[in-house]
C-alpha positions in Angstrom: -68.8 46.0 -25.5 -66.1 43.3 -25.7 -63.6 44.0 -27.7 -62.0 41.9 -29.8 -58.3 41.5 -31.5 -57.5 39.1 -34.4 -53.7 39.4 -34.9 -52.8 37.4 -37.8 -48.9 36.9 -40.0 -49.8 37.2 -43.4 -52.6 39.1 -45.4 -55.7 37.8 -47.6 -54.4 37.5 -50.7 -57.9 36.2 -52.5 -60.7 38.2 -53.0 -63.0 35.7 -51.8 -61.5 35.5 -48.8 -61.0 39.0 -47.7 -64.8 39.8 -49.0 -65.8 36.4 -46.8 -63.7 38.0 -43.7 -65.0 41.9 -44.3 -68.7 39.9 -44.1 -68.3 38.5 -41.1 -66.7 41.8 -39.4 -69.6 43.3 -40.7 -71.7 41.0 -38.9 -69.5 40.9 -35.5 -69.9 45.1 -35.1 -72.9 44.1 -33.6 -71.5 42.2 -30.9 -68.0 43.6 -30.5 -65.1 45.8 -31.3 -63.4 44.0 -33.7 -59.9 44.9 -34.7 -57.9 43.1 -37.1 -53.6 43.5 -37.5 -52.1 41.8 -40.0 -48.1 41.4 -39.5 -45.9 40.3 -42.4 -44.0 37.1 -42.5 -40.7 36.5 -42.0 -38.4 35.9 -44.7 -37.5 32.8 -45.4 -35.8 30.9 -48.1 -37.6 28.4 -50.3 -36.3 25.5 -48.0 -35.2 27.0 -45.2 -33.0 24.7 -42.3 -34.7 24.3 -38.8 -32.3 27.0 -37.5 -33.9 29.6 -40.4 -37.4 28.5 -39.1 -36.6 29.0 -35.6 -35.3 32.4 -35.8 -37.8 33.5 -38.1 -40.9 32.5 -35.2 -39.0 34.2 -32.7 -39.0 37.3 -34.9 -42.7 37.0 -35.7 -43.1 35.8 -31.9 -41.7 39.0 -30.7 -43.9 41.3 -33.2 -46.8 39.5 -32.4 -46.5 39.9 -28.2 -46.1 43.8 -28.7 -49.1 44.1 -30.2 -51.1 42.1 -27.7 -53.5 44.5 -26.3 -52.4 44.7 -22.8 -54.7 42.9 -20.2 -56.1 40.5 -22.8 -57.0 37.2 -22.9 -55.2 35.4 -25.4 -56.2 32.4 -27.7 -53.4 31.3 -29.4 -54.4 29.4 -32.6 -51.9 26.1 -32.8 -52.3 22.6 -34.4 -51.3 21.1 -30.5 -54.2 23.5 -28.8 -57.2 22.2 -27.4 -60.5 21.8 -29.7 -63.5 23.3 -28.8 -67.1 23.0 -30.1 -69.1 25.8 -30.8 -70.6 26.0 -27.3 -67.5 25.9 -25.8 -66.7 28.9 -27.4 -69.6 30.5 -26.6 -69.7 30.4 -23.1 -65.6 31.6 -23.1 -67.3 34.5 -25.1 -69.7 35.0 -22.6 -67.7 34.5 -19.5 -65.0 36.6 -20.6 -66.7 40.1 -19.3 -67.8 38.4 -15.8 -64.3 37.6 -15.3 -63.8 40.9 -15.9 -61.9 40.6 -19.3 -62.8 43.1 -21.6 -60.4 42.2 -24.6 -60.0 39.1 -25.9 -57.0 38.4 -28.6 -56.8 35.7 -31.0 -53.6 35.1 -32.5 -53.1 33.4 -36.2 -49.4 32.4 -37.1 -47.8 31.8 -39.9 -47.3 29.0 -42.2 -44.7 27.6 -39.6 -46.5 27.7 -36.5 -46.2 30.4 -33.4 -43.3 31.0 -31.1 -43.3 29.6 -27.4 -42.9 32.7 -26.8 -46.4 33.4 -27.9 -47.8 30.1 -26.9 -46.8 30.5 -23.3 -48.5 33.8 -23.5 -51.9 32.0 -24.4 -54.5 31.7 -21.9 -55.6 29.4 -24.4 -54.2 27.7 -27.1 -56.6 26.6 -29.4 -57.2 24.1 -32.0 -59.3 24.4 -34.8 -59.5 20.4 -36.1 -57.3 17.7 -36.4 -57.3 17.9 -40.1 -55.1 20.7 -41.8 -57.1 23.7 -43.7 -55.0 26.6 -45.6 -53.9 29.3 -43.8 -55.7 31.9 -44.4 -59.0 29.8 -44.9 -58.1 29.6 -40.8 -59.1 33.4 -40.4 -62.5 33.4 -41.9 -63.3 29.9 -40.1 -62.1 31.7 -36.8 -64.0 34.7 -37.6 -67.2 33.0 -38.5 -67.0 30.6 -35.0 -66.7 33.5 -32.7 -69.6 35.1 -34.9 -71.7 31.5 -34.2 -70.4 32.3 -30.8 -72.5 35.2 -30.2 -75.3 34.0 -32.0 -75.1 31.0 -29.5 -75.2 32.7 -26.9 -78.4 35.0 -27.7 -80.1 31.7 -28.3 -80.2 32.7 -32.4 -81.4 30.1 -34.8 -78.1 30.8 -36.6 -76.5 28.0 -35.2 -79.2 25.2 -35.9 
């Protein structure tokens, strides 16, 4: 079974949300091992300088790379990353175990982006849309693709 890591900066702070993500991990046991670390933010003043931003990514950067399961394939989630459709997500789901990847990691920064640290760690870096959705509205999207995903690829009339 594929196993699956969402590493994420920053917790679910609505109900809605958290209830909309335990749903859809509910729905993923089926399919894979999901596993989901949340790592707190920085600290960062209310307008913090460049500089304060900066050091702040490298910190989360650093957390986030030492929890990276080791031999997995990363998708880094990033507003310059590639967009996929639904398919094309799929079929990376799919291929993943014939390439003989048995972890996949997808990593959610923080309100300021991921480090390049993290980004040049990516297999992948990946882009949700071109338009800009709340941050932690990103992790039950995310969750609910690679759940469309699966479904896709057992030919499931989810996805119609």
């Amino acid at each position: 079974m594929l196993k699956i890591t969402l590493l994420t900066v920053g917790r679910l702070k609505e109900s809605y949300l958290r209830e909309a993500a335990a749903e859809y991990g509910k729905r993923l046991s089926a399919f894979c091992a999901l596993k989901t670390e949340e790592l707190e933010p920085a600290r960062l003043p209310d307008r913090p300088s460049e500089a304060q931003i900066a050091a702040a990514l490298e910190d989360e950067g650093g957390r986030i790379l030492a929890k990276i399961p080791a031999g997995a394939g990363v998708f880094a989630l990033c507003v310059e990353g590639k967009p996929l459709t639904s398919q094309d997500l799929a079929a990376r789901l799919a291929d993943a175990p014939l390439r003989g990847v048995s972890r996949l990691c997808f990593v959610i920064g923080g309100s300021h982006g991921l480090s390049p640290a993290v980004k040049k760690r990516a297999g992948l870096r990946l882009s949700m849309s071109a338009m800009t959705f709340p941050h932690q509205l990103a992790r039950v999207m995310l969750l609910e693709q690679i759940y469309r995903g699966f479904q896709i690829n057992l030919g499931s009339a989810y996805h119609k």
